[in-house]
TORKE-621951 format. One record per residue (C-alpha): residue in one letter; x, y, z; residue number from 1; chain. Coordinates in steps of 0.2 Angstrom, whole numbers, padded with zeros to 4 digits, always signed. Layout:
<pts>
PT:code:c1:c2:c3:pos:unit
PT:A:X:Y:Z:NUM:A
...
</pts>
This chain:
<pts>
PT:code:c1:c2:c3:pos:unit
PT:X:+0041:+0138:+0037:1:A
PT:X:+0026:+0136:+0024:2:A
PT:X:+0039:+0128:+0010:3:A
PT:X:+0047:+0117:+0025:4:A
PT:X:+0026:+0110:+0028:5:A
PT:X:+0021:+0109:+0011:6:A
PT:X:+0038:+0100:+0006:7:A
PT:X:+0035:+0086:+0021:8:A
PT:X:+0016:+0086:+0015:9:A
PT:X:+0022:+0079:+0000:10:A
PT:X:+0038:+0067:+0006:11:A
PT:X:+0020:+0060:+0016:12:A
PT:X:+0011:+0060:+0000:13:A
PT:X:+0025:+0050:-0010:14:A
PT:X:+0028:+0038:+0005:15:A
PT:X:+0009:+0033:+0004:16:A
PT:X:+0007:+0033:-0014:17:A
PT:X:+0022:+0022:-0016:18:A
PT:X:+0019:+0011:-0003:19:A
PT:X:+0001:+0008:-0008:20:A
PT:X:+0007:+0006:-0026:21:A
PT:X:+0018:-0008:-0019:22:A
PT:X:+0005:-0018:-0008:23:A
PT:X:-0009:-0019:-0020:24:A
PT:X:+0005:-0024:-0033:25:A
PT:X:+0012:-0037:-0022:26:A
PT:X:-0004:-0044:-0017:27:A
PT:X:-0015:-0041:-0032:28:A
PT:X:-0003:-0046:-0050:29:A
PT:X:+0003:-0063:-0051:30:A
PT:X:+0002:-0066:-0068:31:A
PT:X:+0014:-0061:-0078:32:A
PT:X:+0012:-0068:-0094:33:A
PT:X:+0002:-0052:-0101:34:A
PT:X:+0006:-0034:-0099:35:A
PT:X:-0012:-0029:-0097:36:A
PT:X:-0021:-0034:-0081:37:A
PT:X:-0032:-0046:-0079:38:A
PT:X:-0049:-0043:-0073:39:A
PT:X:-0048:-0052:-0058:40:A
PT:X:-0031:-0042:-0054:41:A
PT:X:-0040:-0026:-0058:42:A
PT:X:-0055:-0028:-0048:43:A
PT:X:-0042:-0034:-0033:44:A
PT:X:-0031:-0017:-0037:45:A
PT:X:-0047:-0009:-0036:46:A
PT:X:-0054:-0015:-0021:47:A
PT:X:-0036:-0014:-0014:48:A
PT:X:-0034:+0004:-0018:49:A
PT:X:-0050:+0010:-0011:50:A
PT:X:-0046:-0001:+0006:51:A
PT:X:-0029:+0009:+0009:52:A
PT:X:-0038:+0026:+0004:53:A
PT:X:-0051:+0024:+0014:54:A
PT:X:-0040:+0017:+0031:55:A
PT:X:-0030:+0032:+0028:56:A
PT:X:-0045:+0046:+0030:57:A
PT:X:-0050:+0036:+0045:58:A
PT:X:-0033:+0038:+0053:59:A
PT:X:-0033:+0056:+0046:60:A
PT:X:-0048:+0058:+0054:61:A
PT:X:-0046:+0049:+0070:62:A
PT:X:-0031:+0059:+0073:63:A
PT:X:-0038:+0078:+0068:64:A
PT:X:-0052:+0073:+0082:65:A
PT:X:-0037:+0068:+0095:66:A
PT:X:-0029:+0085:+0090:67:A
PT:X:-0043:+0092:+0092:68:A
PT:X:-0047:+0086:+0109:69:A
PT:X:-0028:+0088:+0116:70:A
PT:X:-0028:+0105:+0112:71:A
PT:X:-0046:+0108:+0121:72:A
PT:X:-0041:+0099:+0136:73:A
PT:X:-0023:+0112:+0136:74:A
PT:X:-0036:+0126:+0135:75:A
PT:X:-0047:+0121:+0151:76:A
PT:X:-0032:+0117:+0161:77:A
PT:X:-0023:+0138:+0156:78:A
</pts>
């Protein structure tokens, strides 16, 4: 059971990281005619990057709390 948890832990991980990949790519690089990034395009990837992290602990935590308080409500009511 632990390999089947750990396996979908990282099928969620991938998802994220390429969908966050593909956001911040799309909305950030729109200048192709260098290979390296401008500044501006890094500083957007940045800002970008820290935006998705940082909405994703918020619903990690925003859901751990409604765990948390769907399992003490199950316990009052045994």
């Amino acid at each position: 059971m632990t390999k089947v948890i750990e396996k979908k832990q990282m099928q969620d991980f991938l998802r994220m990281y390429a969908n966050l990949a593909e956001k911040c790519f799309n909305t950030c690089c729109n200048d192709f005619t260098s290979k390296a990034l401008s500044s501006k395009e890094e500083t957007c990837i940045m800002n970008c990057t820290e935006k998705f992290i940082k909405h994703s602990e918020r619903v990690g935590a925003r859901f751990a709390e409604y765990n948390a308080d769907a399992m003490n409500a199950s316990q009052n009511q045994s």
